[in-house]
C-alpha positions in Angstrom: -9.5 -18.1 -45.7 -9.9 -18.6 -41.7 -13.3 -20.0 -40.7 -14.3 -18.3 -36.9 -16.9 -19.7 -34.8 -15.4 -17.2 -31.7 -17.1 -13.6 -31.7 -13.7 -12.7 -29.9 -11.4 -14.5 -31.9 -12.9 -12.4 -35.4 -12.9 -9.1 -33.4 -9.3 -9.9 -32.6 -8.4 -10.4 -35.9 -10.5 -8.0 -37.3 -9.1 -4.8 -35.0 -5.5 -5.7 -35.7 -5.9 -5.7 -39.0 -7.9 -2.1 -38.9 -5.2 -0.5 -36.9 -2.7 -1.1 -39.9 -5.3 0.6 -42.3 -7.2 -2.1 -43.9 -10.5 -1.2 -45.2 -13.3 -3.9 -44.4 -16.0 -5.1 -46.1 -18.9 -7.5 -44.5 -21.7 -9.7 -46.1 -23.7 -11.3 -43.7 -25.7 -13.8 -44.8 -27.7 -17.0 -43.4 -25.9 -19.7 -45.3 -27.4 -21.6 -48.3 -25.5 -19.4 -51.0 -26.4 -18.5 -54.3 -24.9 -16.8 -57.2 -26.6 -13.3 -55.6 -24.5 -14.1 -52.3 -21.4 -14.4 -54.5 -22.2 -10.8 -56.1 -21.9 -9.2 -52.9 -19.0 -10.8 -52.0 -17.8 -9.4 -55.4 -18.5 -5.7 -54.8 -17.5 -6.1 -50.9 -13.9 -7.8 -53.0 -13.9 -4.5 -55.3 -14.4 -1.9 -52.8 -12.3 -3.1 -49.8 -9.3 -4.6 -48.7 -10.9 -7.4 -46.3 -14.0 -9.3 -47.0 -15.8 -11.2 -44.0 -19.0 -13.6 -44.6 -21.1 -14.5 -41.7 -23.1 -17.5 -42.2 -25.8 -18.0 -39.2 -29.0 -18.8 -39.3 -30.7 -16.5 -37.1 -33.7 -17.9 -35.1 -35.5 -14.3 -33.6 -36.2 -13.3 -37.0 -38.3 -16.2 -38.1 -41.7 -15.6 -36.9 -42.7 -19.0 -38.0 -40.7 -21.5 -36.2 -41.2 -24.0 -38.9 -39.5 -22.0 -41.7 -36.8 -21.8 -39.3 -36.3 -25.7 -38.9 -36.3 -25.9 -42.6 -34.2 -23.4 -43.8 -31.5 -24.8 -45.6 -28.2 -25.5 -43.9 -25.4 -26.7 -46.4 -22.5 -25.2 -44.5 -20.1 -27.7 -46.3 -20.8 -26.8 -49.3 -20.9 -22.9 -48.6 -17.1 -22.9 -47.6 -16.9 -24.9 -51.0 -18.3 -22.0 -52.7 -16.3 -18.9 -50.6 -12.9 -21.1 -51.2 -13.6 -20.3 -54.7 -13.8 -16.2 -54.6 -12.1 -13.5 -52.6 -13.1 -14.2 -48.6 -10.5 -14.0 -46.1 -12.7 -14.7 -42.7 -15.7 -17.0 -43.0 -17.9 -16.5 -39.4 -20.0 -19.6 -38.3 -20.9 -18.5 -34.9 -23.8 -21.0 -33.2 -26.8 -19.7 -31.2 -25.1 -19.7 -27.8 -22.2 -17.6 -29.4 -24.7 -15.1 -30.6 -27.0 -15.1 -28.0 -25.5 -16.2 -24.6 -28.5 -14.9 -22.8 -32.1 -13.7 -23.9 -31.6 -10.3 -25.9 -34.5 -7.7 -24.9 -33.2 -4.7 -26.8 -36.5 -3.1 -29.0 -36.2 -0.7 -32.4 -37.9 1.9 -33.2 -38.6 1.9 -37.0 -40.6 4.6 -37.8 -43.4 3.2 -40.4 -40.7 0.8 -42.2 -42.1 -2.4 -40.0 -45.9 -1.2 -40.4 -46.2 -2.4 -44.3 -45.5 -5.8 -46.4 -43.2 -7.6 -44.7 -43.6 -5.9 -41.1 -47.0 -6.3 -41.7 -47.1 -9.9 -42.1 -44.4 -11.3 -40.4 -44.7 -9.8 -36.6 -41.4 -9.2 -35.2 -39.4 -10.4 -38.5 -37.5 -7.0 -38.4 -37.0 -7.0 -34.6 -35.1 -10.1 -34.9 -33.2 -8.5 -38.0 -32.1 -6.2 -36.1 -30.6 -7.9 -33.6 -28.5 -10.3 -35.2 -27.2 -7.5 -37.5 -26.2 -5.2 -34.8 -24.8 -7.9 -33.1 -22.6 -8.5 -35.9 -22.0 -5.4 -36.7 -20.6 -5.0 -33.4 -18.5 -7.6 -33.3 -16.8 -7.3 -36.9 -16.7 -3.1 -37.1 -17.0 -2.9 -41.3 -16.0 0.0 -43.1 -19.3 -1.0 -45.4 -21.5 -3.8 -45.7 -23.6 -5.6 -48.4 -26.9 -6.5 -49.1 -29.0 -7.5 -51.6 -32.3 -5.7 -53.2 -34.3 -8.7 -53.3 -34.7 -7.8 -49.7 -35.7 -4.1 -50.3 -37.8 -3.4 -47.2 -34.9 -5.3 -45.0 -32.3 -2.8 -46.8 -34.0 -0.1 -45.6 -34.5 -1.2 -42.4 -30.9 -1.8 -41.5 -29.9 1.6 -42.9 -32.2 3.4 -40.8 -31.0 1.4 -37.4 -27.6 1.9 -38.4 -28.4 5.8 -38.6 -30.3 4.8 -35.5 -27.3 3.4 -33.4 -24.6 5.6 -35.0 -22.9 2.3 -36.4 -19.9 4.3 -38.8 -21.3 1.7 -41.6 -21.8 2.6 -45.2 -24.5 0.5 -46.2 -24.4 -0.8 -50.0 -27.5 -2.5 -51.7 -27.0 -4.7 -54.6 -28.5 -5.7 -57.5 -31.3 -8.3 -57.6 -29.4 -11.7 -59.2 -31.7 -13.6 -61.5 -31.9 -17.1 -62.8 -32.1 -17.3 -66.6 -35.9 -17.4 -66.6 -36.1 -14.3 -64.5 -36.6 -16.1 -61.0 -34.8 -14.1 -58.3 -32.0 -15.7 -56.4 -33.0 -16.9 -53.2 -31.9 -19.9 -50.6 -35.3 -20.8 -50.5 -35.6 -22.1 -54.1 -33.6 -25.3 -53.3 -36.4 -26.0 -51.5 -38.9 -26.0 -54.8 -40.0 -29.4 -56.1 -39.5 -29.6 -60.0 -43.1 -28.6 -60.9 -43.2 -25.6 -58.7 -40.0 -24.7 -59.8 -41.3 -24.6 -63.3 -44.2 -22.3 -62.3 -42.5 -19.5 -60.1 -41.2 -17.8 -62.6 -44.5 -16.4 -63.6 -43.6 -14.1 -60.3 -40.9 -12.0 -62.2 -42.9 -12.5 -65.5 -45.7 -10.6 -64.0 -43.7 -8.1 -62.0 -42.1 -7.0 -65.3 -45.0 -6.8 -67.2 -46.8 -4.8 -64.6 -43.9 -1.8 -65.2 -44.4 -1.9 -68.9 -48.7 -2.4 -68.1 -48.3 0.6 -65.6 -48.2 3.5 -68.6 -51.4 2.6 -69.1 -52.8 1.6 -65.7 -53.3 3.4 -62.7 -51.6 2.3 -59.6 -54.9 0.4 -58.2 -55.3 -1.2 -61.4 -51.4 -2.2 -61.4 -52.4 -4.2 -58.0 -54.9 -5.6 -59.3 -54.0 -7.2 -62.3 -50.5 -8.4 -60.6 -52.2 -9.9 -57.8 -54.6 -11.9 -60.2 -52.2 -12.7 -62.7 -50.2 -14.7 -60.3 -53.3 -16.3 -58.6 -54.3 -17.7 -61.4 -52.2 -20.3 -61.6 -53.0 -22.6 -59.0 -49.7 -23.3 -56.9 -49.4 -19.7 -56.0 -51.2 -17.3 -53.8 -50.0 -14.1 -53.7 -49.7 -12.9 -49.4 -49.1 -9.2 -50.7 -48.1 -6.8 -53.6 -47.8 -3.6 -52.6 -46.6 -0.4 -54.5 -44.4 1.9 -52.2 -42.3 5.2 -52.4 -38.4 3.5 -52.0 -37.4 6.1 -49.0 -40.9 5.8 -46.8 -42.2 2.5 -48.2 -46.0 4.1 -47.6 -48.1 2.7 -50.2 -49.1 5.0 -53.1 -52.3 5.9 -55.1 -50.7 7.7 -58.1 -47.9 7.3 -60.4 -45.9 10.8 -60.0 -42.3 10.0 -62.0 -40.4 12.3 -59.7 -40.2 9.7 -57.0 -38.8 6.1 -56.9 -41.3 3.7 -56.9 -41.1 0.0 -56.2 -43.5 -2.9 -56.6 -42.6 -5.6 -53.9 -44.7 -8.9 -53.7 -44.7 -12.0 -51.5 -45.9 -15.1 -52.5 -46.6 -18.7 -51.2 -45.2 -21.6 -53.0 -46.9 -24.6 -51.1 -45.2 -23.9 -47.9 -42.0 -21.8 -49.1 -42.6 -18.3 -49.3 -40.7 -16.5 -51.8 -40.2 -12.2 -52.0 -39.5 -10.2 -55.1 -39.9 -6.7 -56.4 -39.2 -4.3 -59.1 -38.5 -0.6 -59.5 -41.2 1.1 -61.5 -39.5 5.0 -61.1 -36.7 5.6 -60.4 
């Protein structure tokens, strides 16, 4: 496994090795990983013949500079974890490598940045896509991997790589769950032990509201999620919001011929946690 901190040095390697027919597979990610990280880098392993990790964590997409100082940075311990699976190139770039000067580029993203996440966190997909066509750029995958925990981020990155004609098959993975049901995230090491013994009510309620929803109406659904979870007093729902899975607009009826997903945010004290679950597929 190399360990890069030189955009050049990666592409370098990178092009050589695609000119001799290797197949390349890339999981960016912002450090801090997890068991769901590990997944990815599993199916990336599967599917392809090289597997690059970026680990960077990525300033323009934090809209609130204070989550950005106190996102978790255990790079030691990351390389730990990829010396243990299949990762030939580990990427640590800094923010001078990634941005030498101010970046000014805007996206157009139809409605996807208009709801939940968009919504609340202004500019948060802007400086997603950024760093990922920046890396994109620089490593040139065959596909790349991301998780479903971040469903309206997913969609967002397939529609700019449609966008900027990046040759990129873009995979989404399965949600990875802790035993009680909590859904992987970097954040979580930043729980204390008595929140961390109350957040799983988030995926309790999520998959009660599917079963509750042949029964409900969608307004009713929203409802009865958002007050569920507010009722315990260390969380406070920001949003749950039920959306078609292509458009993500909002919807008012159940109709079983189109995916639907729930997708909720919530604040933990001052960590802020995302989740969702498909309703129909």
């Amino acid at each position: 496994m190399k360990i890069l901190k030189s955009s050049s040095e990666l592409k370098k390697e990178l092009e050589r090795l695609e000119s001799k027919g290797r197949r390349i597979g890339f999981v960016p990610t912002m450090g801090a990983l997890h068991k769901g990280h590990l997944s990815l880098l599993d199916f990336a392993s599967k599917e392809n013949d090289v597997v690059v990790v970026s680990i960077f964590v990525n300033p323009t997409q934090f809209n609130d500079k204070s989550d950005y100082k106190k996102y978790p940075r255990i790079l030691e311990k990351d390389i730990e974890k990829l010396n243990k699976v299949k990762c030939d190139y580990v990427f640590t770039p800094d923010e001078n490598e990634m941005y030498p000067e101010e970046d000014n580029r805007e996206f157009s993203f139809g409605n996807l940045d208009k709801v939940m996440e968009g919504k609340h966190r202004p500019g948060h997909f802007r400086g997603v896509a950024l760093i990922v066509s920046k890396l994109f750029e620089v490593v040139k995958p065959h596909k790349a991997y991301f998780g479903e925990k971040d469903f309206q981020q997913v969609a967002v990155i397939k529609h700019i790589t449609e966008q900027m004609k990046f040759d990129i098959e873009i995979v989404s993975c399965p949600i990875i769950r802790e035993e009680d049901g909590l859904a992987m995230s970097s954040r979580n090491m930043l729980l204390s032990d008595e929140q961390r013994a109350n957040v799983s009510l988030i995926s309790r309620t999520l998959f009660e509201a599917k079963e509750n929803s042949k029964s409900l109406t969608v307004q009713e659904t929203k409802d009865w999620v958002i007050r569920t979870i507010n009722e315990n007093p260390l969380l406070d729902v920001e949003y749950f919001e039920i959306v078609d899975d292509s458009s993500l607009e909002p919807i008012t009826e159940w109709k079983q011929t189109r995916g639907t997903v729930g997708c909720v945010a919530v604040h933990v004290g001052n960590i802020r946690l995302i989740d969702n679950v498909r309703f129909y597929s």
